[in-house]
N, C-alpha and C positions, 0 to 999 in steps of 0.2 A: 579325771576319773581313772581308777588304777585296772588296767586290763584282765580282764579274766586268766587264771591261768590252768584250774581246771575246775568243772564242775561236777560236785557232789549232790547225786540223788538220794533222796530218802521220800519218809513218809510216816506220819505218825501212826499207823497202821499197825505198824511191824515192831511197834511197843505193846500193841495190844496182842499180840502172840503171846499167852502167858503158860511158861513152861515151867512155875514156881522156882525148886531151889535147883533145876536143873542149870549143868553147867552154859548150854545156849538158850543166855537166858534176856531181856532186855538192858539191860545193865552195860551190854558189850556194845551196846550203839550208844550209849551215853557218853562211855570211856572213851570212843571213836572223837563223839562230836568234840567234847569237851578239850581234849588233847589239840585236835586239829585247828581248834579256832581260836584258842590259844597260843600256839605256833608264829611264826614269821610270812608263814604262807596262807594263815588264816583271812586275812586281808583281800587277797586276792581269788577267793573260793567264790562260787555263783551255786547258792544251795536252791536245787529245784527239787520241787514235787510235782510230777504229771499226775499220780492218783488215777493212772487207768488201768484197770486190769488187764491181763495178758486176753488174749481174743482164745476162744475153743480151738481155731484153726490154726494159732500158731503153738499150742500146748500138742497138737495130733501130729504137726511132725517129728516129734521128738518123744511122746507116749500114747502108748493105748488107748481107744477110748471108755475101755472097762476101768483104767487108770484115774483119767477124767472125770469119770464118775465117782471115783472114788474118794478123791482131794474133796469134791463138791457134797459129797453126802456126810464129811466133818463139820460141816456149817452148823454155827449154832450150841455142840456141844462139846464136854470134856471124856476124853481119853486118850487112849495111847493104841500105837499101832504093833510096836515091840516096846520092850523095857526104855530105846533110846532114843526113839521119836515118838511124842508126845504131843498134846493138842487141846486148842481152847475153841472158846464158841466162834474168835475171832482169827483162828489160824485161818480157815480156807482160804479167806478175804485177804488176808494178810500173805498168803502162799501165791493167788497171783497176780494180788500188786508189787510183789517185790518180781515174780518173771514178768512181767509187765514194765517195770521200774528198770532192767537189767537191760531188756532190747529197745528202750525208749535211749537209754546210753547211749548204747552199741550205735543203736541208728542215727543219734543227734552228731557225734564224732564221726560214722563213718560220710555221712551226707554234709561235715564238714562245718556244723552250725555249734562245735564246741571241738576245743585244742586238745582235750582231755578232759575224760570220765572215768567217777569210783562213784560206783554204786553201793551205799548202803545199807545193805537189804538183811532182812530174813523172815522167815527162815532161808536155812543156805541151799542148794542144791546138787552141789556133783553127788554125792552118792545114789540120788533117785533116779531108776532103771527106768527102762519103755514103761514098762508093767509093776512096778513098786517103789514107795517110799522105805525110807529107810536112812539111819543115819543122822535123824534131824531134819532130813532132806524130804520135802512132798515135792515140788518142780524142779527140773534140771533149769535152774536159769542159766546160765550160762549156753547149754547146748540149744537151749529155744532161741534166745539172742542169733547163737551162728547159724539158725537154721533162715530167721530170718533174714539175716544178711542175705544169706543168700538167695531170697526170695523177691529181693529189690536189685538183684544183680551182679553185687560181691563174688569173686571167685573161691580162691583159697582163703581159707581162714585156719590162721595158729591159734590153735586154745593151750595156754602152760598154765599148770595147777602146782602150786607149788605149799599148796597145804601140807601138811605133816603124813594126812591119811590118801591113800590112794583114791581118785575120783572113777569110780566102777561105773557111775550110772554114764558118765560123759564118755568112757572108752567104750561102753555097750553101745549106747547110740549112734556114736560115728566108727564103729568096727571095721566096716565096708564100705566106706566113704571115701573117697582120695580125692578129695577137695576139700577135709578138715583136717590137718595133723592134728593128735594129743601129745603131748608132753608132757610128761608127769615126775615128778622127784619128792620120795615120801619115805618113812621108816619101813622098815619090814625086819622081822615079823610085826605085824601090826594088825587094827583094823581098817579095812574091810579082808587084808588077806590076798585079796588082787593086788597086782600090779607088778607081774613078773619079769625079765627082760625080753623073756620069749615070748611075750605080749606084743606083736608089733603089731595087729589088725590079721586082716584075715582075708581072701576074694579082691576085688578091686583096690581096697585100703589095707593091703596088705606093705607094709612097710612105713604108715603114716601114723604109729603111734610107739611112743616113745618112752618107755618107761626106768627109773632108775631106782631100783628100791636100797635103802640107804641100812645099812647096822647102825646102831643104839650109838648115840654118841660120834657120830659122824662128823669130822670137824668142818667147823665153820670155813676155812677158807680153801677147804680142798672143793667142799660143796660149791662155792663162790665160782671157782675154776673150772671144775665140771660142767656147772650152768652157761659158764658163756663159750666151754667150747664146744657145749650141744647147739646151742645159739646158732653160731658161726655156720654149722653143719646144717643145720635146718635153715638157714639164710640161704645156703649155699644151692643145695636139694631140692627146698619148696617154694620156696619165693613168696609167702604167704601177702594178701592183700590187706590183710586188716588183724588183728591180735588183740586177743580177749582172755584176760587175766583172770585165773581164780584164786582170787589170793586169799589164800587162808594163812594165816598169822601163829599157826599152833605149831609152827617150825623152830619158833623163837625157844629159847632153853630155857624158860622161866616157865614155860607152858603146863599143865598139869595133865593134860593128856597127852603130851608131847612124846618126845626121847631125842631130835636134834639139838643142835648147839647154835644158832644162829641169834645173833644178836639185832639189835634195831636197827643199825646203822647196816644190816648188811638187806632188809627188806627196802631197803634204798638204793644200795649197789646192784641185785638184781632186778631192779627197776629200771634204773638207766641203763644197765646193759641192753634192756629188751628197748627204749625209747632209741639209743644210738643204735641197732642194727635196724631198726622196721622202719625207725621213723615217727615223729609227732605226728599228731592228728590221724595215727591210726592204729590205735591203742585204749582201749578199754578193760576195768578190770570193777570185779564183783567181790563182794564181802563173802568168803567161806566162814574157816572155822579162826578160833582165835580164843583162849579161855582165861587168860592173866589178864586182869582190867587194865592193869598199870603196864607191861606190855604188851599186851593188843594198842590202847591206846598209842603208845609210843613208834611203834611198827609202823602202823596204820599213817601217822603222819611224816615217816621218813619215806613211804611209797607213797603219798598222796604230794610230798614237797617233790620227789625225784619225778612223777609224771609232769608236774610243771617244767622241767628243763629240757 
């Protein structure tokens, strides 16, 4: 029997998020599955569905409960919240089994009952605030994951989002926290607009967030560089227990809402940079943004082969 080497969560759920010809659209999970089990590391994948929604009480540490209310009274119908997050009868349901799907990860790798986790999911969540969606984004999955962790005992948790776009809603959440670093590397000027370097937190979390906002055309191996000697620095500084990826794939240069230069093979190299300083089996990462089917796909499986190493 050929050992597991990491498992990917999905759920047929988050097909049914129907955003028509919107660029995050279902299509970007198909490009995912289809690349990945294709691959040499296809073989060795454990495709799980938990299928349980995220609980109200782990959605309230991380937003409002006017917020909560809010996901939940999309049930059922279609519209839009702005021009760029949008919604079917099936998003609410679909919003949080994927934050559901993201701390089922988190907690199966950190409690040690999987080597490695890439979650599947969407809709995505860093840009969704205490108090708003936006972005695409209805639940911060990612930030409910680290909230959990730390709710079953986990210390520090390193969150790197290495989307293209700054993750607003994850640095609002943990602003004043100093037991999550944020890490961020994204275009600027861009959307959402945040993520400045004089961004580092604020109060008690002041110094545990990290931001590099990149110009247009930012090359690829100065980025590569950068990345692993913030790494080394936050290795050095935080000691983090557990690290929870937001990988969004819209870094890649074929991207259409993009503006970096990074290529496939480098969402691999900034994989294994982050597996060789933290450590296997304590490493989790989530599906962001990502809008090139043919690179999204590709990306997606040079980080999902590098979490296996």
């Amino acid at each position: 029997m050929t050992p597991t080497a990491v498992a990917v969560y999905h759920d047929p759920i988050f097909r049914e998020h129907d955003t028509g010809r919107h660029p995050e659209r279902p299509g970007r999970l198909e490009a995912i599955e289809r690349a990945i089990r294709a691959s040499p590391i296809g073989e060795r994948l454990a495709w799980r569905s938990p299928g349980e929604p995220v609980s109200d009480k782990a959605i309230l540490r991380c937003h409002t409960r006017g917020h909560l209310q809010a996901v939940k009274a999309i049930e059922g119908i279609h519209g839009a919240l702005d021009p760029d997050t949008v919604f079917s009868p099936a998003t609410s349901r679909a919003a949080f089994i994927a934050a559901g799907t993201v701390l089922r990860a988190a907690e199966a790798v950190y409690r040690g009952e999987e080597p490695a986790a890439f979650a599947l999911v969407r809709p995505p969540g860093h840009h969704a605030t205490p108090d708003r969606a936006m972005g695409f984004c209805f639940l911060n999955n990612v930030a409910i994951a680290a909230r959990h962790l730390q709710s079953i005992g986990c210390g520090r948790v390193l969150i790197i989002d290495w989307d293209v776009h700054h993750g607003n809603g994850t640095q609002d959440i943990f602003i004043e926290d100093p037991e999550v670093f944020y890490y961020s590397l994204h275009l600027h000027p861009h959307y959402p607009g945040t993520g400045m370097e004089w961004e580092t937190g604020s109060g008690a979390g002041r110094g545990k967030t990290l931001n590099r906002p990149l110009p247009h055309g930012f090359p690829r191996e100065e980025y590569v560089e950068l990345f692993e000697t913030d790494l080394d620095r936050i290795h050095e500084e935080f000691h983090p227990e557990f690290v929870l990826v937001s990988s969004g794939f819209d870094s890649h240069r074929e991207d259409p809402l993009g503006g970096l230069c990074l290529e496939d093979e480098d969402f691999g190299r900034l994989t294994r940079a982050v597996v060789s300083r933290f450590g296997r089996g304590r490493v989790a990462s989530a599906l962001e943004g990502g809008y090139h089917l043919e690179a999204l796909g590709r990306s997606a499986t040079a980080h999902v082969s590098a979490l296996a190493l």
